[in-house]
C-alpha positions, 0 to 999 in steps of 0.5 A: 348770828342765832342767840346761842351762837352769840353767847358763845362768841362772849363766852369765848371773849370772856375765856381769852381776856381771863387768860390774859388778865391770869398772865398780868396782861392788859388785853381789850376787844378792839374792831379790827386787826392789824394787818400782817402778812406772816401769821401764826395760828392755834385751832383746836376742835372740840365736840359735845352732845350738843355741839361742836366746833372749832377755835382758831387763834391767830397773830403775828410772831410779835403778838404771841411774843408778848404774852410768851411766858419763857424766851428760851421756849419755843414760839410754836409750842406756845401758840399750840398751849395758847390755843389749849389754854383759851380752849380750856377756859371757854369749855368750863365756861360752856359747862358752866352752863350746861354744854360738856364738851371735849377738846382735841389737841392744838394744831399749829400752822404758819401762813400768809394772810390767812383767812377762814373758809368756813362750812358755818358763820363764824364769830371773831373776836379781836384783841388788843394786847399792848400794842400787838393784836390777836383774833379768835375765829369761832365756827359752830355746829349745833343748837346748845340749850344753855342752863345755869350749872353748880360752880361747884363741879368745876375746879377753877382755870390752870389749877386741873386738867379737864379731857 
């Protein structure tokens, strides 16, 4: 994994845990999932001058279930604005640093024992959220050359909408 590809890796961590921790949730990296057969999954592309790709979140009902914020909603739409709340965090952590990208909209799917089949490596990230787990599948294009960005210029997480 190159160094910049790794960067975005932790990046992305950073974004899912800061989402979680906004909700009053306790989430950890943790090594590897659990195995379930029904998954629900969240991906969301986006694209920059420097680079693009994709991010897919994956879990169980139960996993996405215990951070749903409202019952009566329904668990589709939330792995959808999931997705799009993780997406969002990891791109103002990407302009951060100097990488403007621009997002897509979430697509949601439901499978068996989905895995990727990716064009590129692709960086996971596994979570532990209460006794429920999540994983964030990461795929890249490009070579981002990362600078340190005045703080300033971005609002903080859920308080704009940024396209």
């Amino acid at each position: 994994m190159s160094a910049p590809f790794e960067v975005m890796r932790e990046l992305l961590a950073a974004s899912a845990l800061e989402l979680f921790e906004s909700y009053g949730l306790s989430a950890s990296l943790c090594e590897c999932p659990e195995e379930s057969e029904e998954q629900l999954v969240g991906v969301l592309g986006f694209i920059g001058g420097q680079v693009a790709g994709s991010v897919a979140l994956t879990g169980d009902a139960r996993a996405f279930s215990t951070c749903h914020p409202n019952a009566a909603g329904t668990l589709w739409a939330w792995v959808g604005e999931l997705t799009n709340q993780v997406v969002g965090r990891f791109k103002n952590n990407l302009l951060m640093r100097g990488v403007d990208v621009t997002m897509s909209i979430p697509c949601v799917l439901r499978g068996f024992r989905l895995v990727p089949v990716p064009r590129n490596e692709i960086a996971t990230v596994h979570l532990t959220l209460g006794d429920a787990h999540l994983s964030l599948w990461l795929e890249v294009e490009g070579d981002p050359v990362f600078v340190e960005a005045d703080p300033d210029i971005i609002p903080p997480s859920g308080e704009a909408l940024l396209f």
